[in-house]
N, C-alpha and C positions, 0 to 999 in steps of 0.2 A: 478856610478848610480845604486847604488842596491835600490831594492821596500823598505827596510826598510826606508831611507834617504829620497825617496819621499813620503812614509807614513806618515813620522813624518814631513816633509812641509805641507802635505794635512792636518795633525791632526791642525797644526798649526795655518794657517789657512782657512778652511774652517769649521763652525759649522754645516750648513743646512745639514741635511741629505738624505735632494733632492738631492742638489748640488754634493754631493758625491758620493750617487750613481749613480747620472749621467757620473762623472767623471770616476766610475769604468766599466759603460756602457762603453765609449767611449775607455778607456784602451786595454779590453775585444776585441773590434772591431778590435784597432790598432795587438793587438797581435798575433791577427788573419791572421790579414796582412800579418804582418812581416813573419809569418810561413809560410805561401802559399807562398809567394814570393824571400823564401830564406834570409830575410832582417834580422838585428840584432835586434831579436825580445825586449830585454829588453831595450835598447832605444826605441822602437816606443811604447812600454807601457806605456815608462815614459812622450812621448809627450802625448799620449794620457790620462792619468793620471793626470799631471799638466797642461793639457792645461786654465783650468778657477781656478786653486787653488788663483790667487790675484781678482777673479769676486765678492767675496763676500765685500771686503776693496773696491776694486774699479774699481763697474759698470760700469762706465760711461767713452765710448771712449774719447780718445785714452791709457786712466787709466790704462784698461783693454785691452790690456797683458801687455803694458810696465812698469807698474809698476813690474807684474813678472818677466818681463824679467830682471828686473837688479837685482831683490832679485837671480833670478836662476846664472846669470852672475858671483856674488859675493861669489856665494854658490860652485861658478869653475863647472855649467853645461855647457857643448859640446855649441858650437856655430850653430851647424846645430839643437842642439832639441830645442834650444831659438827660431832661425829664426823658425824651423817649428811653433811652438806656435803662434806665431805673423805673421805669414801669416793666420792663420785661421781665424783672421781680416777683412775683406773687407776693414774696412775702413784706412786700413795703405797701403798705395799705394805703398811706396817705400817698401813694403815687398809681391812681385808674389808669388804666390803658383809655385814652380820651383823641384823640390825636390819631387819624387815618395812618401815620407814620407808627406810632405805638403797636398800635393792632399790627401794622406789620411786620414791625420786630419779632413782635410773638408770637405769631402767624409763620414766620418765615425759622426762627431758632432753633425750634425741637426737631423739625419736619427736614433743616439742610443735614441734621446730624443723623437722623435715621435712613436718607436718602444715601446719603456716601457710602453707612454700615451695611446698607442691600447692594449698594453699587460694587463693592469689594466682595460680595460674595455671586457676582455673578462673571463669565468669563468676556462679556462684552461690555463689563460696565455699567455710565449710564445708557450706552446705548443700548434700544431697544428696549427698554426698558418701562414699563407702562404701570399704570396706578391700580389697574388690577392686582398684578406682582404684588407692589406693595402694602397693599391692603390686606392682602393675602400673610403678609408676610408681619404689618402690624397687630393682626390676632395672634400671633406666636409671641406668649409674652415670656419665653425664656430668651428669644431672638436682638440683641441690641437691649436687655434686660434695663438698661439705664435709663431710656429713653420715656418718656410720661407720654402714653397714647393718649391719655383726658388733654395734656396740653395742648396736642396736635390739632385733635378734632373741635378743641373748643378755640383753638388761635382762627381757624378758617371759618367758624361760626361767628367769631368776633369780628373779623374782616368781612363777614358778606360774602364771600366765594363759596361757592362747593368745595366739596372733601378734593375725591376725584379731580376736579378742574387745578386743587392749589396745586397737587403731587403733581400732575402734568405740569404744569406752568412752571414749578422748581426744578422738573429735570430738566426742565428746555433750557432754562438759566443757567442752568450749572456746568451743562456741555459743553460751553464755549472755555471752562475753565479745567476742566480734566485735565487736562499735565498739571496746573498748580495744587491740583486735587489728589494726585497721583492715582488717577483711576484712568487711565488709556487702558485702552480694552486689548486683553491680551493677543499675540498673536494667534491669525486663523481664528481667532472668535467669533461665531456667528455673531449677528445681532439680534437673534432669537424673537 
């Protein structure tokens, strides 16, 4: 599982370059993880990495992840980062989030996507950037309207973290990746 191998599946395909860096959002998190917690960080980058690389061919559950899951399967990925991938499903029942790596998939999914949608709409980014804001900013349910607040709050429940503590811990992640993120903070921006 080296990041070249899953680069060249993600080049493959996924074209949107939302989509991507969404993906490298939620990597970013997982990798994160993995280090705080002693875990094998390069797997949980590549769950976090390939988690939606088959979303762009096929949206539409249960499509999406199984269809990845057998492209990963036949490609000889580990059987625990397929399960992890496919428990970030809700809707596949026979697949629990069981797996400290699972929970953080889905811990880490809804929460890099709604952190980027706040980060673009402030003029520093993620800099400065605090879990108050966010919070603040997750009651506004026309704000990132796509985004499942029940996911977020129940991903960090299902992990054992606090609220507050995960949204901290994901900007800190993430800031090392702002240019692949395209959120460098404009010029003259404070960091508020």
């Amino acid at each position: 599982m080296i990041r070249e191998q899953n680069l060249e599946l993600l080049n493959d395909y996924v074209k949107n370059p939302g989509l991507q860096r969404h993906m490298f959002a939620v990597e970013a998190g997982m990798r994160a993880y993995a280090v705080r917690w002693n875990q094998d960080v390069e797997k949980w980058a590549t769950v976090g990495l390939l988690h939606d690389f088959d979303y762009e061919r096929w949206p539409d559950p249960p499509d999406h992840p199984l269809q990845g899951s057998e492209i990963l399967r036949s490609k000889g990925y580990p059987e625990d980062v397929i399960y992890a991938i496919k428990s970030h499903a809700d809707y596949l029942t026979d697949c629990p989030r069981v797996s400290q790596m699972d929970k953080a998939l889905y811990a880490c999914d809804e929460l890099c996507g709604f952190l980027v949608a706040c980060a673009l709409m402030r003029p520093g980014r993620l800099e400065g950037m605090t879990a108050k804001s966010v919070r603040k900013k997750l009651k506004t349910t026309t704000f990132a309207a796509a985004v499942n607040r029940d996911d977020i709050v129940r991903g960090a429940a299902d992990l054992g973290v606090d609220l507050d503590e995960h949204i901290t811990f994901l900007i800190a992640a993430l800031q090392p990746i702002a240019g692949i993120l395209e959120l460098i903070p404009e010029a003259g921006a404070s960091a508020d």
